[in-house]
C-alpha positions in Angstrom: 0.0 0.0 0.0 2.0 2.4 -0.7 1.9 5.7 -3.0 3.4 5.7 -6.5 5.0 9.3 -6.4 6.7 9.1 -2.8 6.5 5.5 -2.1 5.6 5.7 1.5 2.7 3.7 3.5 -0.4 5.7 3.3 -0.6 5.2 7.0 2.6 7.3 7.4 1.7 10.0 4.7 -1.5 11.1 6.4 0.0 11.5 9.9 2.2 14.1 8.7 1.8 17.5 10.1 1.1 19.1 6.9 -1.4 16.8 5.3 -3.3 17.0 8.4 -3.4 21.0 8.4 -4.2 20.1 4.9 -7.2 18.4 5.1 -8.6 20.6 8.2 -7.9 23.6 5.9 -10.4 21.9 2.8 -12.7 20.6 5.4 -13.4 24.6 6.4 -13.3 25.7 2.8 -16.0 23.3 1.4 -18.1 24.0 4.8 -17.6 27.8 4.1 -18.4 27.5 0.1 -21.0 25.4 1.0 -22.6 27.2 3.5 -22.5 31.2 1.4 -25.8 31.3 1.2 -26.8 31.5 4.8 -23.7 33.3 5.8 -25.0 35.8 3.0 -28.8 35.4 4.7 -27.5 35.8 7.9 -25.8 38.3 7.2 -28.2 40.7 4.9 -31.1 39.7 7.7 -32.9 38.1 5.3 -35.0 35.2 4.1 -33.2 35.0 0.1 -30.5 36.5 -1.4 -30.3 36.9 -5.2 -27.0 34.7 -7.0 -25.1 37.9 -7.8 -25.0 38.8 -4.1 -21.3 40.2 -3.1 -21.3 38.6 0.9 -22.2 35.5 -1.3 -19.3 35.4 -3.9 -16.8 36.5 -1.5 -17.6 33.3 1.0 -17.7 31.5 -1.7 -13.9 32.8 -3.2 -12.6 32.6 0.1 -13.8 28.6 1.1 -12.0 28.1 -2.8 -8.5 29.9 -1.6 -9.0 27.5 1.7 -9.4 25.0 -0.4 -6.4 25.6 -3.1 -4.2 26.9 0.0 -4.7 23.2 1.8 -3.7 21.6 -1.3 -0.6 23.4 -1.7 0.2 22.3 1.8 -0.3 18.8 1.6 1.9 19.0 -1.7 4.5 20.6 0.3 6.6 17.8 2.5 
């Protein structure tokens, strides 16, 4: 079981320090892409917000650079 690039155990790849701040990193970014819509309701006090809404897009842009940022660190060794 081990990885084709690295060749080293799976086991011993994802208790590194930086794959673990990696995958905490995209587990907030897809929670905080996922969950722009409310955070835009919540925010605006109201019951819909329209797809072009600015709190929206910027949630959603900053859950994708958590996501991209996470990946870079679990590239990094």
């Amino acid at each position: 079981m081990t990885t084709a690039l690295l060749m080293v155990s799976l086991i011993e790849r994802l208790s590194q320090a930086n794959v673990i701040i990696g995958i905490i990193l995209a587990a907030l970014g897809i929670a905080i892409a996922c969950l722009s819509r409310r955070i835009a309701c919540a925010a605006r006090k109201t019951d819909k917000v329209p797809n072009d809404d600015s709190i929206m897009i910027t949630t959603k842009v900053i859950g994708l650079i958590f996501i991209v940022v996470a990946l870079i660190v679990m590239v990094i060794q």
